[in-house]
C-alpha positions in Angstrom: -7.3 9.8 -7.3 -5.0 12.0 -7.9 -6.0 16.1 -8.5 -3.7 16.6 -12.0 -5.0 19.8 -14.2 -6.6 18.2 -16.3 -4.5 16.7 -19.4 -1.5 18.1 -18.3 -0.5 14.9 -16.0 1.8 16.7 -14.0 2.3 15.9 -10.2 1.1 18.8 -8.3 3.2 19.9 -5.4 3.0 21.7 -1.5 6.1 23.0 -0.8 6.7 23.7 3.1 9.7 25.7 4.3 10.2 28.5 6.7 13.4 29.9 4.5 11.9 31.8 1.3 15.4 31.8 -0.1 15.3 28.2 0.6 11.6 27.3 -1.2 12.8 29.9 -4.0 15.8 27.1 -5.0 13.4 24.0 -4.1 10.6 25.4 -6.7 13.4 26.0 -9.3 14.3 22.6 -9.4 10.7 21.0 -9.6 8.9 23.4 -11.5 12.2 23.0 -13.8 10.6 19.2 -14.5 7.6 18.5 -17.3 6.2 16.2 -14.6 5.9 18.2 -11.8 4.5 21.4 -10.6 4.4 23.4 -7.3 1.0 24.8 -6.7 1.5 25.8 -3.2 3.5 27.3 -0.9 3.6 27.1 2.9 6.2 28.9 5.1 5.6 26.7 8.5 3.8 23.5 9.4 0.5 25.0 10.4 -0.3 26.7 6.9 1.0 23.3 5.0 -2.0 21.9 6.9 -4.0 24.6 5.6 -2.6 24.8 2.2 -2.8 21.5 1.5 -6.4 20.8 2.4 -7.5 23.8 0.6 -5.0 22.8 -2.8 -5.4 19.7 -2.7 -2.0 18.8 -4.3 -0.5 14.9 -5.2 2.7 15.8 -3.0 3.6 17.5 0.5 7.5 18.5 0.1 7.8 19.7 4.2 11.1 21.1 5.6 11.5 18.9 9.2 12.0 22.2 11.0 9.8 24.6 10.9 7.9 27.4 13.1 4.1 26.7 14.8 4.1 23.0 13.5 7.0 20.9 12.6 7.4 19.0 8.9 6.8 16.1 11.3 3.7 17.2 13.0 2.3 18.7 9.8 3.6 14.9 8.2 1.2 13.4 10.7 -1.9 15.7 10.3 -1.8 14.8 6.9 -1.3 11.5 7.2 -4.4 11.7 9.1 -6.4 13.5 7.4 -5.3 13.0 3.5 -4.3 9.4 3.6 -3.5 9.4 -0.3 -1.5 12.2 0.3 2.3 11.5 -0.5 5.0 13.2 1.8 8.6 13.5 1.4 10.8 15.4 4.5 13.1 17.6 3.6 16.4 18.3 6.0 19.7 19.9 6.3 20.8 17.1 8.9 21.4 13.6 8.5 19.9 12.5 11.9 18.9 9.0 12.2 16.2 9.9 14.6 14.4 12.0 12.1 14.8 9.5 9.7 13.1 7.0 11.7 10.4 9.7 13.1 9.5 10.9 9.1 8.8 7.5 8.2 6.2 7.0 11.4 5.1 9.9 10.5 3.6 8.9 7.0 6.9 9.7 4.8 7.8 8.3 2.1 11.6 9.7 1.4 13.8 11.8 3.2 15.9 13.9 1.1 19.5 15.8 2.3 19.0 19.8 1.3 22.5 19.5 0.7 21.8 17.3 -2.5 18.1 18.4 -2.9 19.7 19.2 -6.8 20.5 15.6 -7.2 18.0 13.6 -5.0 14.8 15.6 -4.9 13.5 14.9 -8.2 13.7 11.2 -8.4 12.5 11.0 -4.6 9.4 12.8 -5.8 9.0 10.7 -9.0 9.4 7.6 -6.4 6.8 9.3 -3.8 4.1 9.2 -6.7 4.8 5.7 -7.2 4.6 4.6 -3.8 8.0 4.0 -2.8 10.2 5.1 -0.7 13.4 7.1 -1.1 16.3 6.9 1.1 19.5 8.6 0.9 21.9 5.6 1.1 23.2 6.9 4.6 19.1 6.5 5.8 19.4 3.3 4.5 22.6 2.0 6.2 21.2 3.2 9.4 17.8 1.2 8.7 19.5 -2.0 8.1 22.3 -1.8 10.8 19.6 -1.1 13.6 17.5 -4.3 12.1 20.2 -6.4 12.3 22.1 -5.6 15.3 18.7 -6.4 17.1 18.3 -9.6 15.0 21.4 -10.5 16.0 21.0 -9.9 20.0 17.7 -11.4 20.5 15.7 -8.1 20.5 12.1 -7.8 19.7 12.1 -9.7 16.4 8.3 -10.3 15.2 7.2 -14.1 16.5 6.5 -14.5 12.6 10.3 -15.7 12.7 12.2 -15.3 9.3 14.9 -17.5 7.8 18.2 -16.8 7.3 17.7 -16.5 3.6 14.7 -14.0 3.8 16.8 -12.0 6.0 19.4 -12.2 3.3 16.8 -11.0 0.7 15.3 -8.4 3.1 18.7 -6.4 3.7 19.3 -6.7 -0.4 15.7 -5.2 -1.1 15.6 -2.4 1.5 19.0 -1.3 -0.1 17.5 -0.9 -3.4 18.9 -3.8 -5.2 16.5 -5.5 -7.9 15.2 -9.6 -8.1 18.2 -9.6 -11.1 21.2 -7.7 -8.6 19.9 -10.1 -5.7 20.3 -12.8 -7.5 23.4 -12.7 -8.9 24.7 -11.5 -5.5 23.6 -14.3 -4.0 24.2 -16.9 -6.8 20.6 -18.4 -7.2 18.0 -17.9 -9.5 15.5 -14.7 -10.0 12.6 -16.9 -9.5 13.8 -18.1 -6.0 14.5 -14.4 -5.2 11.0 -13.1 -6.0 9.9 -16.5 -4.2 11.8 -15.6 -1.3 10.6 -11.7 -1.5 6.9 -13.0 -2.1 7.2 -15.3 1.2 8.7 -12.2 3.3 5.9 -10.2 2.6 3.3 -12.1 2.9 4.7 -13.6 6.5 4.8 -10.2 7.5 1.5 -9.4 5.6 3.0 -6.2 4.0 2.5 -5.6 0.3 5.3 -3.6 -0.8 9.0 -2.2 0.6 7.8 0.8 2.1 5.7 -0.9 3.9 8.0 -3.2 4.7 10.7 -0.5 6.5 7.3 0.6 8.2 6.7 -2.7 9.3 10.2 -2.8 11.4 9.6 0.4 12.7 5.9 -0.7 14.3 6.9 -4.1 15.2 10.0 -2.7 16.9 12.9 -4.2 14.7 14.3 -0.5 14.7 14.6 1.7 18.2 13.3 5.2 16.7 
């Protein structure tokens, strides 16, 4: 459940980074929002630990690089430890191997501080709502690396996919809706969410983050 004051349903937020200057901007932006609130502040990865076990909060906001623990090793305590904990990375660099290593990790977006501004509100909005948020460069990456190895025999999952579901599996991880899909691909919505429905439940996965996770574990996507 998640540990809202009560009646004022706001989503209560850790925020980990080893730059005051640097949380001081991050905490303008959220606590700027009627939905959300930062009740915490941690300066490495160690004290997020701490300061989230002792807060409590909805959301874990961790810089990647920080002193003592990483954003990733703190990502992967928490994960651990407060499974209903969300966690969104935050990082100056767009580096595919982080990407991949935050959503291992337990992540659930990976936001650029270089648009944190633009991006870092709807990723947490998306965090609470259990899905994922990837800048569209993540997302390129993602789908290159899951195709390429499609494409040259790699370790695809024995659970073999058509053609079509591959189709429909590029379009969702991208973001595109049942409607977009569909028109894109000139057939109906019901045959996309038929399509979608059959993906997931080949691969046993119930949603799209779990999906991405999915390709990670079975090895669709070299980390």
């Amino acid at each position: 459940m998640p540990h809202s004051p009560t009646g004022s349903g706001k989503t209560r937020i850790l925020l980990a980074d080893d730059h005051a200057l640097v949380r001081r901007g991050v905490r303008l932006i959220l606590d700027g929002e009627p939905d959300l609130q930062v009740v915490a502040e941690a300066g490495d990865g160690a004290e997020a630990v701490e300061m989230a076990r002792a807060e409590r909060p909805d959301l874990a906001v961790l810089d990647i690089a920080m002193p003592r623990l990483t954003g990733l090793q703190a990502a992967r305590e928490l994960s651990r430890v407060m499974p209903e904990l969300r966690i969104l990375m935050l990082t100056m660099y767009d580096n595919e191997q982080y990407f991949f290593e935050a959503l291992k990790a337990g992540a659930s977006g990976f936001v650029l501080k270089s648009v944190a501004d633009r991006d870092l509100v709807e990723a947490c909005r998306a965090a609470m709502r259990d899905e994922p948020f990837l800048y569209p460069g993540a997302v390129t990456a993602l789908i290159r690396n899951y195709l390429d190895r499609a494409r040259d025999g790699g370790d695809v999952p024995e659970r073999a996919i058509t053609e079509r579901e591959e189709e429909i599996l590029k379009l969702v991880a991208e973001g595109h809706s049942s409607k977009e899909i569909a028109g894109m691909l000139v057939i109906s919505v019901k045959t996309v969410e038929r399509h979608r429905a059959n993906l997931l439940q080949k691969l046993g996965l119930r949603d799209r983050l779990e999906l991405i996770r999915y390709a990670i574990r079975a090895g669709l996507i070299e980390p």
